[in-house]
C-alpha positions in Angstrom: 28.0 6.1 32.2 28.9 7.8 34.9 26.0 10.5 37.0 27.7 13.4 35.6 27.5 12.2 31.9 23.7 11.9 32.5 22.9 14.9 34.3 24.8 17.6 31.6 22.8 19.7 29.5 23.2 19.0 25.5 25.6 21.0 24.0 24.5 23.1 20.8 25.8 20.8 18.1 24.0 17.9 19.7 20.7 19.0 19.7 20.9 20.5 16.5 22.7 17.1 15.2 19.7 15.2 17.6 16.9 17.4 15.4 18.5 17.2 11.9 18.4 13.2 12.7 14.7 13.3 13.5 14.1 15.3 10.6 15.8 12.9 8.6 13.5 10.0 10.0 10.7 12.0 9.4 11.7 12.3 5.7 12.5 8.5 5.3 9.3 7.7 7.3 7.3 10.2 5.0 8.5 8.3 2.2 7.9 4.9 3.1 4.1 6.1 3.9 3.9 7.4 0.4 5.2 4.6 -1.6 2.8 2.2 1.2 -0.1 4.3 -0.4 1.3 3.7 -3.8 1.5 0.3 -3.3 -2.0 -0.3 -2.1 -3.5 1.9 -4.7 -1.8 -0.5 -7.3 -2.7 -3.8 -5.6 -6.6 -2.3 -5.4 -6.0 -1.3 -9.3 -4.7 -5.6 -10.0 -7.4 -6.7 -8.0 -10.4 -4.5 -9.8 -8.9 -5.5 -13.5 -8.4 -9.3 -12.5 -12.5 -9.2 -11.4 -13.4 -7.4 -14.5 -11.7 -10.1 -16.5 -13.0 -12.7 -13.9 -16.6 -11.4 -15.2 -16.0 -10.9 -18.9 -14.6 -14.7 -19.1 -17.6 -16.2 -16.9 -20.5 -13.6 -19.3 -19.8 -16.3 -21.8 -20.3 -19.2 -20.1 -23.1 -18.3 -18.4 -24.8 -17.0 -22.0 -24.0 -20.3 -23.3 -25.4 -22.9 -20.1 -28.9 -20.4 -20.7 -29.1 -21.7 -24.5 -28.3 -25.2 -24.2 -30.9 -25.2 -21.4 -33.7 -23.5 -23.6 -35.2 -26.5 -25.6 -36.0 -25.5 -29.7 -39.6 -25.2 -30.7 -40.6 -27.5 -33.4 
């Protein structure tokens, strides 16, 4: 580019082409941030129902090793 290129003011159209660009990033970046969020709050919501069933399949075992521990009065 040549020193004259780089030294000109904007013209109208360009800035207001420049900002409706930035605006549009904003958009797609304010987007992206929301569905991140969603995202996260569904992997916390997996996680949370995989250790509740985690500790309503160990309850079991762990009620069962108590009794075969406890020895029968006679």
């Amino acid at each position: 580019m040549s020193q004259n290129q780089e030294d000109r003011e904007p013209t109208r159209d360009e800035v207001i082409a420049w900002y409706k660009e930035q605006i549009q990033l904003a958009k797609l970046r304010h987007e992206l941030a929301e569905l991140q969020s969603k995202a996260v709050q569904e992997e916390a919501k997996r996680l949370q129902a995989t250790m509740i069933i985690a500790q309503l399949t160990q309850e079991p075992q762990i009620q069962d090793t108590s009794q075969k521990n406890q020895t029968p009065e006679v």
